[in-house]
Structure formats: C-alpha cells, structure tokens
C-alpha positions in Angstrom: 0.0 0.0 0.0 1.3 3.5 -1.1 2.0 5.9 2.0 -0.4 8.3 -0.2 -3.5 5.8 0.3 -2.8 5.8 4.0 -2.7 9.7 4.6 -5.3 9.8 2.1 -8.7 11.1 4.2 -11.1 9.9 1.6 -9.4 6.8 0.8 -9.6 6.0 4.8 -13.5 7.2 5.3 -14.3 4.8 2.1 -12.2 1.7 4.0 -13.9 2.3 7.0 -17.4 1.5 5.4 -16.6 -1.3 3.6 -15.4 -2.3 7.0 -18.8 -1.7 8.8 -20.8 -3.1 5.8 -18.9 -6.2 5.8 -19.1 -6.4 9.4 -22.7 -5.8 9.6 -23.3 -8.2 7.0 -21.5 -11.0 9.0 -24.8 -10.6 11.9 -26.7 -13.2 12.0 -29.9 -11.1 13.1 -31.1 -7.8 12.5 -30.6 -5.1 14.9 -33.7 -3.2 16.0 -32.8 0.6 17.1 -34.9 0.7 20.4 -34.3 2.7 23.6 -34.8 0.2 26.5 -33.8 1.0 30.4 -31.9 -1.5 32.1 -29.8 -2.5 34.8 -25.9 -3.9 34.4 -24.4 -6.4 37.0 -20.8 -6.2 36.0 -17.6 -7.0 38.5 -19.5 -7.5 41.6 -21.6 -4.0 41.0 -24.9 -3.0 39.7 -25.1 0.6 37.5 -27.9 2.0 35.2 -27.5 1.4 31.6 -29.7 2.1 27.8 -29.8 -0.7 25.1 -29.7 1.3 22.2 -29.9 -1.4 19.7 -31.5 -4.6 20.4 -31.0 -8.6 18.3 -32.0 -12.0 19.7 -27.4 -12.7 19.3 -26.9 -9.8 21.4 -27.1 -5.5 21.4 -25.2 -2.5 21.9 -25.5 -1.1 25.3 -25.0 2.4 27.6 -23.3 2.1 31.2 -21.2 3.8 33.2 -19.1 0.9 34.8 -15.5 0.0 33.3 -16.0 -3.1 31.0 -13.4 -5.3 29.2 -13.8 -7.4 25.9 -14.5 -10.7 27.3 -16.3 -9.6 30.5 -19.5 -11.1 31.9 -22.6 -9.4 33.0 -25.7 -9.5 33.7 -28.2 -7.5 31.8 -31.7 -6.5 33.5 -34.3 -5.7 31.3 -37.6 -4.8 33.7 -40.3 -5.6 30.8 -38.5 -8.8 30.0 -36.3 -10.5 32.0 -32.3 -10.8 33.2 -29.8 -12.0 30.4 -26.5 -13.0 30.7 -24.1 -11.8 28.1 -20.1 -11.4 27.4 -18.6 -8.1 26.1 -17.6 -8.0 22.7 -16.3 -4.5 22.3 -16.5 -1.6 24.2 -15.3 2.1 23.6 -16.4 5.5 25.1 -19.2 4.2 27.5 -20.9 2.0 24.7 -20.6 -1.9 24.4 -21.4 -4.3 22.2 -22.8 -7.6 24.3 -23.2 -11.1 23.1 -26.0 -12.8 25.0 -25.3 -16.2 26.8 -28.6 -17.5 26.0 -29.6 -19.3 22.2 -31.2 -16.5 20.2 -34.1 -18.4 20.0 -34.7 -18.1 24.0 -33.9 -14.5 23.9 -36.6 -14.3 21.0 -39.4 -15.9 22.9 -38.3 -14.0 26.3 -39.0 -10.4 24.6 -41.6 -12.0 22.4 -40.7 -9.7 20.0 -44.1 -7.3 21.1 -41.8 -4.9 22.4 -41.9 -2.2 19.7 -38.1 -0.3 18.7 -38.1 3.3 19.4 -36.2 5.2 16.8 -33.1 7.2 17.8 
C-alpha cells in the first residue's frame, strides 16, 4: 500500500465503510434501534445502563461501569427479564454484548411485542 493511500482522508473514510458493511453483513440477526432502560451487573456492582440497539445474538448497550472485551454481565431488562451476556467490544461508555442464551430463547423471552423506538 502506497503511503499516499494511508494519509489519504477519503481513501480512509471509504475503507472504513466497507469495513462496517462487511461487518454488519456478518450478523446473523437484525438489529432493532430501540431505547430500552436497564440494569448492568458487572464486577460485583450494579449501575444504570440504555440498550440502544436490540438482536436475539446480542445489542449494543449504555453504562457507566468500566468493561473489558471478554467480561460477563448481567443484563436487566424490567419488561422482559435478566440475560447474561459477554462483552464483545467496548469504547467511550458504549458496548457491544453477546447474550449467553440461544437467540431463540432471547426471541421468545422479549416476544418480539416490544416495539423499537427510533433514535
């Protein structure tokens, strides 16, 4: 690769979505935008958190509490129920979780009545 197409701020923007696409391609379910409160058990303490996107495989999730990739937690959802999930990535206060639980039980636990709020 040229050291032009690395400085190149256009070039890098473009890369960077055929990143994302790819990667969101690779999900096995679609995410649902949705605004959902919830509670996070992580390392022994408990803290307020916001799914902002929601899948029966996992979701991306709000919380003030330090979080590692690989890190289990508990998530708390008051309309549905408590799911256990691992940390896929996390960056700036946001994670992306991976719940414990086949999709198919996450499916029937929300029962897919819950309707997504747009953000």
């Amino acid at each position: 690769m040229s050291e032009d197409r690395i400085t190149n701020l256009a070039y890098l923007v473009a890369q960077i979505g055929t990143f994302r696409n790819e990667l969101e391609e690779r999900r096995r379910f679609a995410r649902k935008p949705v605004l959902w409160a919830a509670s996070v058990e992580i390392r022994g303490k408990r803290c307020a958190g916001l799914i902002v996107d929601f899948s029966p495989g996992g979701a991306r999730i709000r919380f003030e509490a330090e979080a590692e990739t690989g890190d289990e937690l508990l998530v708390v959802l008051d309309q549905f129920d408590t799911f256990g999930a691992k940390v896929i990535w996390q960056y700036d206060g946001e994670a992306g979780i991976h719940f414990v639980a086949a999709p198919a039980e996450v499916a029937a636990q929300v029962k897919g009545d819950a309707e997504p709020v747009t953000t």
